[in-house]
VOGU-3710 file (C-alpha; in Angstrom, 3 decimals, decimal comma):
1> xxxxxxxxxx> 15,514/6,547/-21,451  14,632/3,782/-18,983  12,405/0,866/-19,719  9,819/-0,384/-18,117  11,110/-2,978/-16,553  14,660/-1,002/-14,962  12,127/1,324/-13,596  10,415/-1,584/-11,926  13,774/-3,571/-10,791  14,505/-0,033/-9,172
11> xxxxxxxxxx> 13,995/-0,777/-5,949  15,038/2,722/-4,091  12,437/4,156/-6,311  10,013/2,217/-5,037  11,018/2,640/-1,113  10,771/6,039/-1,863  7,819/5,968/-3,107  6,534/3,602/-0,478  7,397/6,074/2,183  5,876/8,758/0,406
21> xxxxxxxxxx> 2,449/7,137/0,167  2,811/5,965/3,997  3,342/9,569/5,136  0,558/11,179/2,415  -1,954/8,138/3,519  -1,275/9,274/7,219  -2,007/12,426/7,175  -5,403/11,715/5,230  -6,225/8,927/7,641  -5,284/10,849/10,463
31> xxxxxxxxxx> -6,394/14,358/10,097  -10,024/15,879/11,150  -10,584/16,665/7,555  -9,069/15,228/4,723  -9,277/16,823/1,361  -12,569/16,352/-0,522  -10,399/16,525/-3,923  -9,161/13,031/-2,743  -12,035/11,248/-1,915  -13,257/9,022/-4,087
41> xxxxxxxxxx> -16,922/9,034/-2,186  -17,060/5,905/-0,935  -14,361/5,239/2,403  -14,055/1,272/1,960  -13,032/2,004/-1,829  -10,255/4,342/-0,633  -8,835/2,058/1,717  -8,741/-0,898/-1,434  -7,194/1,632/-3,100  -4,310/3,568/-0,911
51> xxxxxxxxxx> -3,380/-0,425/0,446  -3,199/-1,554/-3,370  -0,980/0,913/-4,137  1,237/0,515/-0,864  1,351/-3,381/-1,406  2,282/-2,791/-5,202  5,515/-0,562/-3,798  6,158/-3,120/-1,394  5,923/-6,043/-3,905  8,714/-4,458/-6,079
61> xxxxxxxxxx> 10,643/-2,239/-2,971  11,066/-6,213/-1,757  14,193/-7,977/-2,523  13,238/-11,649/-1,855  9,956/-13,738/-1,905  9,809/-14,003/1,606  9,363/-10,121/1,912  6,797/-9,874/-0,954  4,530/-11,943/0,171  4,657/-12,245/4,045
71> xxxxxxxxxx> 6,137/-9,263/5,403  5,005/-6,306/3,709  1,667/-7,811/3,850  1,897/-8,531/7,548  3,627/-4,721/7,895  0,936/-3,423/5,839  -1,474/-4,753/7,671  0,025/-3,622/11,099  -0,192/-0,144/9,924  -3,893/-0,354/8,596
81> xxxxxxxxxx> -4,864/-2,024/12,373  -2,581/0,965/13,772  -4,500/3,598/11,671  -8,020/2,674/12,921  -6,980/2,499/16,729  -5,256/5,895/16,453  -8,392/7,189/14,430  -10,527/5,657/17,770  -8,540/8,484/19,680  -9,079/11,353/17,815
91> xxxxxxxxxx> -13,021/13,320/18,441  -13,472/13,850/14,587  -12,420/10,436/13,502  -13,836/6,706/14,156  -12,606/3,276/13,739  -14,145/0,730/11,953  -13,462/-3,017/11,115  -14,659/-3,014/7,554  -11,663/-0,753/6,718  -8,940/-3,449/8,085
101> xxxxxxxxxx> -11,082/-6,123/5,806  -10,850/-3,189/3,246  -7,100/-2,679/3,979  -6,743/-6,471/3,344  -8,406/-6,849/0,086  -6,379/-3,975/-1,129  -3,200/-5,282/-0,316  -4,186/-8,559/-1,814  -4,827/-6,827/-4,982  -2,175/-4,936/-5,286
111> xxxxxxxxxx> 0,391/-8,074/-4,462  -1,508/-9,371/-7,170  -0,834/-6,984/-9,817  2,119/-6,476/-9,099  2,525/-10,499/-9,699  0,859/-10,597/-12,724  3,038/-7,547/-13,887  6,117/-9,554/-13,257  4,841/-12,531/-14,567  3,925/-10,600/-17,705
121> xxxxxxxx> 7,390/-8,840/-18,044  9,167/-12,220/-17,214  11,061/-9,776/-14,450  13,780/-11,431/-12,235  12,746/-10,525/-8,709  15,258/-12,178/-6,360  18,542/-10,024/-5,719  21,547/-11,254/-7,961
//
């Protein structure tokens, strides 16, 4: 059985999974009527939490420092700003500022976790 930390240092596991969440966080963001089952009642709360969970993927999908901390972020945050001008276009959705602001605290949070997970697991990040 794996530990902890080789499921962490596996990185196609965590592309994976970051794709996964990119095309499941689409379709909620994107269709006229998400599922009620996954709201958690309050929009701004969902964004902090779908971002957190994209930036923690990215964090450990990420092979170097550079693209832990200012591409995925900067990708991440592309795709939020993409998400609210594609919801603009569609007649049952709208687009609203707060949720890039929302976006951005969520990936900040999850970068952060994902840190302090490292940090905690004394994990070697970089590519050998």
């Amino acid at each position: 059985m794996k530990s902890l930390k080789d499921l962490l240092l596996a990185r196609r596991l965590w592309h994976a999974l970051l794709i996964l969440l990119l095309l499941v966080i689409s379709y909620l963001a994107l269709s006229p009527a998400p599922p009620k089952t996954l709201d958690s009642g309050w929009d701004k709360l969902n964004h902090l939490a779908a971002f957190g969970c994209l930036a923690f993927c990215a964090f450990y999908g990420a092979g170097h420092a550079r693209g832990r901390w200012l591409l995925a972020p900067l990708a991440l945050l592309g795709y939020g700003v993409l998400i609210e001008l594609l919801q603009a276009q569609l007649p049952q959705r709208s687009a609203d500022a707060a949720d890039v602001l929302a976006d951005s605290l969520g990936i900040a949070l999850g970068l952060l976790l994902a840190a302090a997970l490292s940090r905690l697991l004394r994990l070697p990040l970089t590519r050998s």
